[in-house]
PLY file of the C-alpha trace (Angstrom):
ply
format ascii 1.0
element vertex 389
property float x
property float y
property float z
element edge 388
property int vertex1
property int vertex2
end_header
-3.52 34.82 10.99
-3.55 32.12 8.31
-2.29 28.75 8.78
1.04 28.02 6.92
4.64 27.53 6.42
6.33 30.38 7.26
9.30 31.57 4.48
11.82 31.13 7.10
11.00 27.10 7.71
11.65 26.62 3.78
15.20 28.01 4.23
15.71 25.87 6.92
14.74 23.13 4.94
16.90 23.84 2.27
20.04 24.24 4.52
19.43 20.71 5.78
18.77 19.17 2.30
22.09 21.07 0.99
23.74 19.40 4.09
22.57 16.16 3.08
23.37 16.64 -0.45
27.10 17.24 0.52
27.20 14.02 2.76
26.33 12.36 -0.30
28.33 13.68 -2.76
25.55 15.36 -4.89
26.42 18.69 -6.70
22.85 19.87 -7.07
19.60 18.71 -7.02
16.58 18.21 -9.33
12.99 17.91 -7.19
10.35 16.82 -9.74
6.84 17.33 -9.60
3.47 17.76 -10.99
-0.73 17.53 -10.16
-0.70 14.34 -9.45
3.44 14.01 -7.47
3.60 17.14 -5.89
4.39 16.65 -2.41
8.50 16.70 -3.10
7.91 19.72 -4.59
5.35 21.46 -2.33
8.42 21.12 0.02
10.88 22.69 -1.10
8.89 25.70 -2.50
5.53 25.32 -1.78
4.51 25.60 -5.59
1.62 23.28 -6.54
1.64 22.51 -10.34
-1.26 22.17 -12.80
-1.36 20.56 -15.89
2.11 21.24 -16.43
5.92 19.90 -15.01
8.07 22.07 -12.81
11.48 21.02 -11.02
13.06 23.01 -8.11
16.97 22.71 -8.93
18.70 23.30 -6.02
22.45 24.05 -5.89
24.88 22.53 -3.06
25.04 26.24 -1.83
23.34 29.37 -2.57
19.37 29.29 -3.23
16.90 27.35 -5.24
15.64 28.16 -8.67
12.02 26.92 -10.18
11.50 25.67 -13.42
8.39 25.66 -14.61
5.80 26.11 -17.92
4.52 28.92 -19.52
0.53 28.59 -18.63
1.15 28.03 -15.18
4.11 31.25 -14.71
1.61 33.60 -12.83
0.51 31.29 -10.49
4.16 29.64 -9.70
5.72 33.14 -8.89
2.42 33.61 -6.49
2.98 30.77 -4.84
7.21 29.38 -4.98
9.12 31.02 -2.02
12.03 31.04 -4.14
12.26 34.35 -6.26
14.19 33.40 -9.40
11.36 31.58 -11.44
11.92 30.38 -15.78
9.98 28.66 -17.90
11.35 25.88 -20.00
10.11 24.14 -23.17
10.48 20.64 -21.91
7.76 21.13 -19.10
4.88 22.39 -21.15
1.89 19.60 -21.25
2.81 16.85 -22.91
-0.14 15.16 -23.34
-0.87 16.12 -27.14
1.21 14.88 -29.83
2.06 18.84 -31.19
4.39 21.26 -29.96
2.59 24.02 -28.09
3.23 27.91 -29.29
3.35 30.25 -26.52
4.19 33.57 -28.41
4.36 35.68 -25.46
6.22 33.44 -23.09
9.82 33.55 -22.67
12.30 30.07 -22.29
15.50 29.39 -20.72
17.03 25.94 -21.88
16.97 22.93 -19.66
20.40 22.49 -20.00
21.52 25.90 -18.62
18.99 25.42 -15.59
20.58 22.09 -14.77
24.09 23.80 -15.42
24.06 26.88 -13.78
22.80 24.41 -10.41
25.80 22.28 -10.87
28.19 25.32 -10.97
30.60 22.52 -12.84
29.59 19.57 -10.68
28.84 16.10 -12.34
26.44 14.27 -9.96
22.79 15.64 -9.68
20.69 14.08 -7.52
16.67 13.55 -8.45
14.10 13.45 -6.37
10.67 12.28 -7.38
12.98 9.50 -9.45
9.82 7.05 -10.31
7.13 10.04 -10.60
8.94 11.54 -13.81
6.79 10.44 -16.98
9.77 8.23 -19.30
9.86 11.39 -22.17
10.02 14.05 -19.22
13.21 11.49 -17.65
14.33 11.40 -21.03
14.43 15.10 -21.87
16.16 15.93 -18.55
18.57 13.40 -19.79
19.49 14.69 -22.65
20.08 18.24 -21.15
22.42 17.08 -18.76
25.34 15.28 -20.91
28.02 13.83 -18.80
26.10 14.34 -15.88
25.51 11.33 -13.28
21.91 10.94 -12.40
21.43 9.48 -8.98
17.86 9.19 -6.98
18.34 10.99 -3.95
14.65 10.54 -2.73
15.52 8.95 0.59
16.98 12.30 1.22
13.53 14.23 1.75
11.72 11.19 2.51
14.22 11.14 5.63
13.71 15.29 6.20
9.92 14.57 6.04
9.12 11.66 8.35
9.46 13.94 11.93
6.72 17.28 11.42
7.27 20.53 12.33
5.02 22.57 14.80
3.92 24.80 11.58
3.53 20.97 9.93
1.46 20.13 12.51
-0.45 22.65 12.89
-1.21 22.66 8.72
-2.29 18.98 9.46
-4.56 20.13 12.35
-6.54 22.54 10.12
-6.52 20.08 7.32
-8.16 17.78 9.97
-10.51 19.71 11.42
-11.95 20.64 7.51
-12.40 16.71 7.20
-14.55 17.02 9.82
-16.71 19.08 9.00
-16.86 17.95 5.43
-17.73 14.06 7.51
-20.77 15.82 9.90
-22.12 16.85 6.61
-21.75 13.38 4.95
-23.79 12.03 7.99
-26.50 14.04 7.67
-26.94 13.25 4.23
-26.17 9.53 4.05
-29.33 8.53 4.31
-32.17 6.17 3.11
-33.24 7.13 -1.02
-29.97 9.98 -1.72
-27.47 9.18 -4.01
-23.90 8.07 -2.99
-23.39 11.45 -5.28
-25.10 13.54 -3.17
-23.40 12.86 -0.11
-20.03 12.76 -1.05
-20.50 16.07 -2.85
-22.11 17.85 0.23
-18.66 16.46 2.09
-16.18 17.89 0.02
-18.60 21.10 -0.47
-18.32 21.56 3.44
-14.95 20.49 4.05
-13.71 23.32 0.14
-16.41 26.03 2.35
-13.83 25.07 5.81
-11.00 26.21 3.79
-9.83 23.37 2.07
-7.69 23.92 -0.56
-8.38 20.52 -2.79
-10.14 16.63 -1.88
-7.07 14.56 -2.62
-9.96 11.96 -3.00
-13.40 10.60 -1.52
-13.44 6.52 -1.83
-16.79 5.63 -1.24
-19.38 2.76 -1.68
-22.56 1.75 0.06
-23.89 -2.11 0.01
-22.32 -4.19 -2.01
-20.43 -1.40 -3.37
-18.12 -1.31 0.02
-16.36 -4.75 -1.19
-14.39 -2.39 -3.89
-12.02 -1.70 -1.17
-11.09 1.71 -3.33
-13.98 2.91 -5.39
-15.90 6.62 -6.33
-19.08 7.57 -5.72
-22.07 6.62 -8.09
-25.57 7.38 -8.62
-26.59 4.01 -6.87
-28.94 4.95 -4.38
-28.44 4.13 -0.60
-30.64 2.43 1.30
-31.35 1.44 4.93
-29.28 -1.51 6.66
-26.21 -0.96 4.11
-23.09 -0.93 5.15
-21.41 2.69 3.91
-17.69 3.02 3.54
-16.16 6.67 2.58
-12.90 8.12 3.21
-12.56 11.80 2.50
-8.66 13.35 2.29
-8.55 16.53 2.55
-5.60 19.57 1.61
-4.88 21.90 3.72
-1.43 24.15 2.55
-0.38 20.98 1.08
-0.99 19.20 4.13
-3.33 15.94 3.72
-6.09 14.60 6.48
-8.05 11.47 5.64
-11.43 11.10 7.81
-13.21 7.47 7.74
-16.16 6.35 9.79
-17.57 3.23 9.37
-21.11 2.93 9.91
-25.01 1.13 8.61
-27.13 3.48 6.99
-30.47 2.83 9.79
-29.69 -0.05 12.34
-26.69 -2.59 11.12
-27.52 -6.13 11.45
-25.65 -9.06 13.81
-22.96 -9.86 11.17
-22.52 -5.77 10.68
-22.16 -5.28 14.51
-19.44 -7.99 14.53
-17.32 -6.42 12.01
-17.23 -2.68 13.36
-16.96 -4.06 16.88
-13.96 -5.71 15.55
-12.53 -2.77 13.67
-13.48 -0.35 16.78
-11.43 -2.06 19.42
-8.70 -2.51 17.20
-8.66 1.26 16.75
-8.98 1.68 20.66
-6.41 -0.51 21.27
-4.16 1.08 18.76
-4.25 4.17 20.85
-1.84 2.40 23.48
0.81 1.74 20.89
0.87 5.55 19.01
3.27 6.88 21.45
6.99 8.14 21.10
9.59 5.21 21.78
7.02 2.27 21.02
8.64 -0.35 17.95
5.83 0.40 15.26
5.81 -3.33 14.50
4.45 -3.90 18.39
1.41 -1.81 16.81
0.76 -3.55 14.16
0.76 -7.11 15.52
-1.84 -5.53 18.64
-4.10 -4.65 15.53
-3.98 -8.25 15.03
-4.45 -10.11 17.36
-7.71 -8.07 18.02
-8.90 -8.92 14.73
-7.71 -12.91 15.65
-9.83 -12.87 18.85
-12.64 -12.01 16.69
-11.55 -14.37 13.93
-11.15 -11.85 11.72
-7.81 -12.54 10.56
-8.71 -13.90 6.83
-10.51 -10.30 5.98
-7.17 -8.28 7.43
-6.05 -6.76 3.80
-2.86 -4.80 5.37
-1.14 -2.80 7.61
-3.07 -0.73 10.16
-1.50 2.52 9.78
0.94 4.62 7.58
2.23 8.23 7.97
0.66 11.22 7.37
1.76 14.86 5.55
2.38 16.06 2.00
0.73 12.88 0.80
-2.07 11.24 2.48
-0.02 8.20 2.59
3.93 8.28 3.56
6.41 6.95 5.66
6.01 5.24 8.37
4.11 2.31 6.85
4.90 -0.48 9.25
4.67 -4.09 9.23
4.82 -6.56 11.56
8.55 -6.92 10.88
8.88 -3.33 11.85
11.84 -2.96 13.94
11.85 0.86 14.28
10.43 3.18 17.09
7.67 6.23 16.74
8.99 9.46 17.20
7.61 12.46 18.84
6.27 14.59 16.38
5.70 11.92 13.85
2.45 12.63 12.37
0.45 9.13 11.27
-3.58 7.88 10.25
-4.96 4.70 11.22
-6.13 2.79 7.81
-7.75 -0.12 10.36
-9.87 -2.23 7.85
-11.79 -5.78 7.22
-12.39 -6.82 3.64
-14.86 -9.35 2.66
-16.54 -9.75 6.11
-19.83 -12.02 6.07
-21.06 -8.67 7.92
-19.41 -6.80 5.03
-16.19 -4.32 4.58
-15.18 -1.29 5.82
-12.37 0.79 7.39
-11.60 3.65 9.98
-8.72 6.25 9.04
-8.05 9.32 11.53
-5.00 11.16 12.24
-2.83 11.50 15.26
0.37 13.15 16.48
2.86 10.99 18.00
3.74 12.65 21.41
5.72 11.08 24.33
2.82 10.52 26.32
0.65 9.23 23.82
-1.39 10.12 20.37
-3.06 13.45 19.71
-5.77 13.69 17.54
-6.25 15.81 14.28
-9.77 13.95 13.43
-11.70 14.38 17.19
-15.10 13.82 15.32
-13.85 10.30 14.07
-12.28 9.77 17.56
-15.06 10.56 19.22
-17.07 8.16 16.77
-14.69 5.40 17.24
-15.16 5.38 21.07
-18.59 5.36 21.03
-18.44 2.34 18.89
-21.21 0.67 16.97
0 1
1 2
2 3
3 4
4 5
5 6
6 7
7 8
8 9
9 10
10 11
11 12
12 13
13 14
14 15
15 16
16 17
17 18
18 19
19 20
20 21
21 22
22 23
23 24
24 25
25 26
26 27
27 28
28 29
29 30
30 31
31 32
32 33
33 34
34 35
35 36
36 37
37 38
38 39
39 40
40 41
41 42
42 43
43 44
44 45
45 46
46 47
47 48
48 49
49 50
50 51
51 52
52 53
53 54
54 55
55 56
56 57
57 58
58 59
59 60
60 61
61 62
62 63
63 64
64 65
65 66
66 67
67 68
68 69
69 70
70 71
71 72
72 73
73 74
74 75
75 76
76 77
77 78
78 79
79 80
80 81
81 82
82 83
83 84
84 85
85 86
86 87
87 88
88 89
89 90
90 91
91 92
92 93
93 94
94 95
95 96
96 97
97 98
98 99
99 100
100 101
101 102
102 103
103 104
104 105
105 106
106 107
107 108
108 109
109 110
110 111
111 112
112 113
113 114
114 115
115 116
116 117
117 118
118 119
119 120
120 121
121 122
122 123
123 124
124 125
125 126
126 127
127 128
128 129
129 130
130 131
131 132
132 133
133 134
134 135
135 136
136 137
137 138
138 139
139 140
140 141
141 142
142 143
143 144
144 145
145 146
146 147
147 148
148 149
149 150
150 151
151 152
152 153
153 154
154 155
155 156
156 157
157 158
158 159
159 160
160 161
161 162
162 163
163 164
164 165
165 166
166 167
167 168
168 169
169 170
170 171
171 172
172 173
173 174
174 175
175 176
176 177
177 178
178 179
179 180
180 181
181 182
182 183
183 184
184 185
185 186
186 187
187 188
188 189
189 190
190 191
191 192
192 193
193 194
194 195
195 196
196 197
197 198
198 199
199 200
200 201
201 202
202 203
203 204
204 205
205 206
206 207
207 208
208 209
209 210
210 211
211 212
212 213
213 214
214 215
215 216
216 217
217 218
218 219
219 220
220 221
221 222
222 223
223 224
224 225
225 226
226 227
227 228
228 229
229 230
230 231
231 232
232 233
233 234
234 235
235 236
236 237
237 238
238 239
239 240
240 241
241 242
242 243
243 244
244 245
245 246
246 247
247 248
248 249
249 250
250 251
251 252
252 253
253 254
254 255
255 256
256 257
257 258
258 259
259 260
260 261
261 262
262 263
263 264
264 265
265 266
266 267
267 268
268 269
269 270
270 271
271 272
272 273
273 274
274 275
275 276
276 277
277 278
278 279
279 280
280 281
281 282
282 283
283 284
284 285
285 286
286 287
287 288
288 289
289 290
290 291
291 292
292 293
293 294
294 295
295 296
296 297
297 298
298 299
299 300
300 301
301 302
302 303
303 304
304 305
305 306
306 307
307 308
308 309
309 310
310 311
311 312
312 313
313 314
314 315
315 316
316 317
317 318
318 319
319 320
320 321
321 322
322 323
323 324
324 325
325 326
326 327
327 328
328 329
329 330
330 331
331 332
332 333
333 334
334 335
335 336
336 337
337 338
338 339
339 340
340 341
341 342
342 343
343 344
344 345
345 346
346 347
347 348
348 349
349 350
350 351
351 352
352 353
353 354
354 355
355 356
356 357
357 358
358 359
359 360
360 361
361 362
362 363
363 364
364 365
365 366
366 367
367 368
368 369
369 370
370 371
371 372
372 373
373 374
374 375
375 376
376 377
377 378
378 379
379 380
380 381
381 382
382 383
383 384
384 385
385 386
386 387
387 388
């Protein structure tokens, strides 16, 4: 059977977000998103947008419609669990200056989607509030006179944080396509290819695993790794460079991030010091991924690892964030982080030194939060990461 969210988890979700829309006051509400924002979105229907806008409106009772554009109508109703599906004008590209004529396509206006949601409410909540493109805001706006916008992110940023076993298991597959897209970048992240070439056998093996997009592949070799964030070039690797690439991949909307860092042939003194310091860090972050631990406790053992190694100076930030519809969500702890991991909490290690005389690089694998301790969903990097340099 194939990985996924099963129809009846969606519901679920949507009786929670209704309940939380009710504590709040909200009459409906309006989740925005699009290619590059769609993890809101991918929640609460599972539709994935390209090129074009789409908003799931969803009513304090009763079920959720989606609004979408014209080009992208087939594929919505394919993949939205919701069956009432309408195009609007408003969410057709908007990246030309002319209006677009879709002769065949049929419109509903903006203003009766956002109405017939409110049933005569006045407060719609938004979700996605600083993703929406100004003239997109705008437009919604303008349909919705007398109507009190309000951002009601937090609400599904809250509903998100703590994963389902379906969630988890999404994440799992998603992890285990990483991977194999990384044992592929090893073999050929070598001496005279192109930084090209290897990234593009990764994602080749980790899309041939099943994955369903690369979110992204930073990478950079020599130099190169100092970019901190960076693409792949035709610069041509060579022996005794430090190589730095972190590969996220999608899985059913479900993001894993896999990051080894390593020397292309043997690393030198100065390279050895900074993944030895990076390594234990990761190893010692293991003791602190557990249910009940304050995240902040994590953060400052990351630390003082890199301290005993005098690393500190070359610590960019935090050591970890959360893991899920986005490669990067809540948690994101600091130091100052007074709140405790919960079972179920899915999370990456983004463990990193920037600047090093040895050079810069970073390890990123995923975990479960259990109570007796982290679970991976990357075992290649874990495996990696124990073996050390």
């Amino acid at each position: 059977m194939e990985i996924a969210i099963p129809r009846q988890e969606f519901h679920e979700r949507i009786v929670r977000i209704q309940a939380a829309m009710e504590k709040a006051g909200l009459d409906a509400m309006l989740v925005y998103g699009d290619e590059y924002r769609k993890e809101n979105l991918r929640y609460v229907c599972n539709f994935w947008p390209i090129f074009e806008r789409a908003v799931c409106m969803i009513p304090r009772t009763g079920l959720p419609m989606l609004a979408g554009a014209p080009e992208g109508e087939n594929y919505a109703r394919e993949m939205s669990v919701w069956d009432e599906y309408v195009n609007v004008k408003e969410f057709a590209c908007v990246s030309v200056p002319e209006e677009i004529d879709y002769p065949l396509a049929s419109f509903t206006r903006l203003s009766d989607v956002i109405g017939q949601a409110l049933k005569g409410g006045v407060h719609l909540g938004v979700v996605g509030w600083y993703d929406i493109p100004a003239p997109i805001f705008e437009r919604i706006k303008a349909a919705a006179p007398g109507v009190t916008l309000s951002d009601a992110s937090d609400i599904l940023y809250k509903l998100r944080i703590v994963k389902s076993e379906a969630e988890i298991a999404c994440l799992r597959e998603a992890g285990r396509q990483a991977c194999v897209g990384y044992r592929k970048l090893l073999e050929y992240a070598v001496d005279g290819n192109a930084e090209t070439m290897a990234a593009g056998a990764a994602e080749g093996a980790a899309r041939m695993a099943g994955a369903e997009d690369i979110n992204f592949n930073v990478f950079g070799s020599g130099c190169r790794t100092n970019t901190v964030i960076g693409r792949a070039t035709n610069k041509i690797m060579r022996n005794g460079e430090m190589l730095m690439c972190a590969m996220a991949v999608q899985y059913q909307g479900y993001v894993a991030t896999a990051e080894y860092p390593f020397v292309i042939g043997q690393p030198d003194d100065a390279q050895k010091r900074v993944l030895a310091a990076i390594f234990e860090a990761a190893n010692v972050q293991q003791g602190f991924l557990k249910a009940g631990v304050v995240a902040g406790e994590m953060v400052k053992a990351v630390r003082d690892v890199f301290a005993r190694h005098g690393m500190t100076s070359y610590d960019l930030y935090p050591p970890m964030h959360g893991i899920g519809l986005a490669e990067a969500e809540s948690p994101y702890p600091d130091e100052q982080a007074t709140y405790r991991f919960e079972a179920n909490m899915c999370v990456n290690s983004d463990i990193s030194l920037w600047g090093a005389p040895g050079g810069s690089n970073r390890l990123e694998e995923g975990f479960v939060i259990t109570q007796d301790g982290p679970v991976s969903l990357t075992p290649l990097i874990r495996e990696l990461a124990i073996k050390g340099v």
